[in-house]
C-alpha positions in Angstrom: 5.4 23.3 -10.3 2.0 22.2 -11.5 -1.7 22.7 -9.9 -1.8 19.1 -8.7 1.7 19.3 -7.3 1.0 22.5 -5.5 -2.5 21.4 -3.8 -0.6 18.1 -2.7 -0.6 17.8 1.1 2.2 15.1 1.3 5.8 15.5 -0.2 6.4 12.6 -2.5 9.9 10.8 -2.8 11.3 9.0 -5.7 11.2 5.1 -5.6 12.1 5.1 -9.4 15.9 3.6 -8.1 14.3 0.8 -5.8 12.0 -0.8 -8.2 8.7 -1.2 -5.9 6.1 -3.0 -7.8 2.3 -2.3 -6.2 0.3 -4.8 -7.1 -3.7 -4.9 -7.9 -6.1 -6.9 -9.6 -8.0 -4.9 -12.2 -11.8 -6.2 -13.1 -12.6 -6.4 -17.1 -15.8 -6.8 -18.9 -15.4 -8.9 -22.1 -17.6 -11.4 -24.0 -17.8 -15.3 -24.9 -18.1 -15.9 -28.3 -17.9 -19.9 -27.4 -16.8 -22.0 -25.0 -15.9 -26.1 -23.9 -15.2 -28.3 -22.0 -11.1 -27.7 -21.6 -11.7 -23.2 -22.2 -13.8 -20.5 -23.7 -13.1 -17.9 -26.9 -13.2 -14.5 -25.7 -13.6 -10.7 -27.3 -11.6 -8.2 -25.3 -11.2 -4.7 -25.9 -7.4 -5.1 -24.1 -4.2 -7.7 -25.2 -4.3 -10.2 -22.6 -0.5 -11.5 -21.9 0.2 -14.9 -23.3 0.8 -17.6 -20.5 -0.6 -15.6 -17.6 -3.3 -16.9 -15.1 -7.0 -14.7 -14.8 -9.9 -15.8 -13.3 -13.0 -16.1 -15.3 -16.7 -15.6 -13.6 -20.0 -15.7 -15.9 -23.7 -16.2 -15.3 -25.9 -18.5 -17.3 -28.6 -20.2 -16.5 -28.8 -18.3 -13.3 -25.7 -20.5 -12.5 -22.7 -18.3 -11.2 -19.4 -20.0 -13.0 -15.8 -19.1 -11.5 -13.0 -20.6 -13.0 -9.3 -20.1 -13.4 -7.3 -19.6 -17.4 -4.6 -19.6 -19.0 -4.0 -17.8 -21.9 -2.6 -19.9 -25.2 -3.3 -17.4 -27.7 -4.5 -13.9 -29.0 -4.7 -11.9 -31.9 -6.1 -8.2 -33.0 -9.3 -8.5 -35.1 -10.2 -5.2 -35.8 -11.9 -2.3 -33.8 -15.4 -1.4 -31.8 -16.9 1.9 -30.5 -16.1 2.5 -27.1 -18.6 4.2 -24.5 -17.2 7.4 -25.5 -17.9 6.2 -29.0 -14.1 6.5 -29.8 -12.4 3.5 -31.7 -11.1 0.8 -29.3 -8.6 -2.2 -30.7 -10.4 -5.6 -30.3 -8.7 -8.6 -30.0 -10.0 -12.2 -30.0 -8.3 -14.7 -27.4 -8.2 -18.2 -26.5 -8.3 -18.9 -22.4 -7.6 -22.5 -21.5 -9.2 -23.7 -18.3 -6.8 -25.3 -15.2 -9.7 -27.0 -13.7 -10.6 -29.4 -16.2 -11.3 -32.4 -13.9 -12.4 -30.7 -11.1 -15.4 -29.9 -9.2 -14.9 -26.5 -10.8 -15.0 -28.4 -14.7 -17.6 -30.8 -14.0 -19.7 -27.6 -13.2 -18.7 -26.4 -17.0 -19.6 -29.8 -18.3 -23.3 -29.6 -16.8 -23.6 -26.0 -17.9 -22.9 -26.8 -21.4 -24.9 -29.8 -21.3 -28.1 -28.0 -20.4 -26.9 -25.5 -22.7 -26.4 -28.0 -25.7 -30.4 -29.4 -25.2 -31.8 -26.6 -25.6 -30.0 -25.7 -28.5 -30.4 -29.1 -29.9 -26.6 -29.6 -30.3 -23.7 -31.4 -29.2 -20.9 -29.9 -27.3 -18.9 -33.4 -26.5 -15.5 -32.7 -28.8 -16.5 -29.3 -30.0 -17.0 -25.8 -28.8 -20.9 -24.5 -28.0 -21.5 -21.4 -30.2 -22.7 -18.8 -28.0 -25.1 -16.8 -30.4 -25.7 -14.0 -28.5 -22.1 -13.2 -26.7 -22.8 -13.6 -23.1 -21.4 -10.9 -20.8 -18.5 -12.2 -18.3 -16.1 -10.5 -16.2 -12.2 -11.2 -15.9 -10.0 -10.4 -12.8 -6.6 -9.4 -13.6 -3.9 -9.4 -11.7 -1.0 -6.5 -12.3 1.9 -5.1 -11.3 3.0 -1.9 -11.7 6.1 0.5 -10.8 5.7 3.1 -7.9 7.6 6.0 -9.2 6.6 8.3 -6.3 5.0 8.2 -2.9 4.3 9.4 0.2 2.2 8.9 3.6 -0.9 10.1 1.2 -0.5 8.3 -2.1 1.7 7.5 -4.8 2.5 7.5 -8.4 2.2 4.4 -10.5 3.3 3.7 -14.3 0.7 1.5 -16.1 0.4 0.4 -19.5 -3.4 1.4 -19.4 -5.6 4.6 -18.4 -7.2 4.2 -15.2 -11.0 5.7 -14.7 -10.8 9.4 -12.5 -12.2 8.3 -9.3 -11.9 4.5 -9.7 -11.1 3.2 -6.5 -8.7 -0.5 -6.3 -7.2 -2.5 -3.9 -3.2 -2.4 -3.6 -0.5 -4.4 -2.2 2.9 -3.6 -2.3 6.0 -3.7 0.0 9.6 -2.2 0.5 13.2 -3.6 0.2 14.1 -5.3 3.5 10.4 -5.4 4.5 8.8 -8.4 4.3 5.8 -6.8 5.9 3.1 -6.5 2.7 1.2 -3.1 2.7 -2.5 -3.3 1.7 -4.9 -0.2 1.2 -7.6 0.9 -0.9 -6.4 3.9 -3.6 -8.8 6.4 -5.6 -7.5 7.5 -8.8 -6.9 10.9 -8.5 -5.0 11.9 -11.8 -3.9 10.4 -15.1 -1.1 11.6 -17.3 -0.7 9.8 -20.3 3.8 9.8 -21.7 5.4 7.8 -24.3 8.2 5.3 -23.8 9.5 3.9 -26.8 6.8 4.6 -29.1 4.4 3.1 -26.3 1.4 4.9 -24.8 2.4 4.9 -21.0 0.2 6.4 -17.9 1.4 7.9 -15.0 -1.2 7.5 -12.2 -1.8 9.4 -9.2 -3.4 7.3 -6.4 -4.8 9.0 -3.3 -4.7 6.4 -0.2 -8.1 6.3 1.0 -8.4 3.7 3.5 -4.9 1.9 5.1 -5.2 0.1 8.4 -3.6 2.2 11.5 0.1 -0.8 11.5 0.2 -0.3 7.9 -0.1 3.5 7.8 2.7 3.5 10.4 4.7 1.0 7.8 4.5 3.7 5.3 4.9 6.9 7.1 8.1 5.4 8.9 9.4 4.1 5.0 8.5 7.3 3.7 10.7 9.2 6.9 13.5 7.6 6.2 13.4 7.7 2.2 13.4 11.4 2.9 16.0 11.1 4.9 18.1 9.2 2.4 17.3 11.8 -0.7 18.3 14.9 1.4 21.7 13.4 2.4 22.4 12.5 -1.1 21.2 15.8 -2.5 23.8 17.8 0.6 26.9 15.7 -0.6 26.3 16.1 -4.1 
């Protein structure tokens, strides 16, 4: 039994047979390299997953833009120092915009337009270089495994480290319960694994803030999971 497991105030049951996804939408900095009408060419330090949906939100011309893409494309490029000035992959990526003739769009079109003037060039048919690659954030929605959990927190699998102390919001709900849970989680540990010949990351989130019907949710679940796992462990 490890330090973390011994200073644990809540027993933790195995979900690992009942495959509970939580879900959460992560936030991630990236920049535009150069964008039109119908999407935008981005530099991500992360693969983004081809044919999934993430929102898009930028500033220019002291113009907030939020938009919704779909990924067609990506490939790795090479690699960039990271904050902690260790080598991070980087990979180039093409997001297609699903609000091309919308109110959404049209607010694209005028933003490259004014964009375009100043830089005494066209953007009709073509993509507007960006030549100094303009900051812009992407939401991104994932899903993840609960391994363990309890009235306290849980243990997720991820295919990425998760900050100490980064705090997320979290949905997630159990077989036969159509009632959705929704809390706030701080990272509390991360344990990298490999799983065939993949970095993997086990994640310990501590439940910080869980409305009072949805605590009650959990703590009943978690009751009866117990329950279940010392029956099973009796008769065997």
């Amino acid at each position: 039994m490890d330090y973390i497991t011994k200073r644990r105030r809540h027993r933790r049951v195995s979900l690992e047979h009942m495959n509970v996804q939580a879900s959460t939408i992560l936030s991630s900095e990236c920049k535009i390299l150069d964008m039109g009408i119908r999407g935008v060419r981005l530099a991500t330090t992360q693969p983004l997953n081809i044919d999934d949906e993430y929102s898009i939100k930028f500033n220019v011309e002291g113009r907030r833009i939020i938009n919704k893409g779909t990924v067609r494309w990506a490939r790795l490029v090479g690699n960039q120092k990271g904050n902690d000035q260790e080598s991070v992959p980087l990979y180039i990526t093409g997001l297609e915009f699903n609000s091309v003739l919308t109110d959404k769009g049209q607010e694209i079109a005028h933003v490259l337009g004014e964009c375009s003037e100043k830089d005494e060039r066209r953007y009709s048919g073509k993509r507007l270089q960006i030549t100094t690659p303009r900051k812009t954030v992407l939401n991104i929605f994932r899903e993840y495994p609960i391994k363990q959990i309890s009235s306290g927190g849980m243990l997720v699998e991820t295919d990425q480290d998760l900050s100490p102390d980064k705090r997320l919001y979290w949905a997630f709900n159990f077989p036969e319960d159509g009632n959705i849970i929704r809390c706030q989680g701080r990272v509390a540990s991360c344990r990298q694994t490999f799983l065939n010949n993949r970095n993997r990351y086990n994640i310990g989130i501590e439940f910080v803030e869980v409305q009072k019907e949805d605590r009650r949710r959990l703590t009943r679940f978690v009751m009866k999971a117990m329950i279940h796992e010392l029956k099973t462990s009796l008769l065997n």
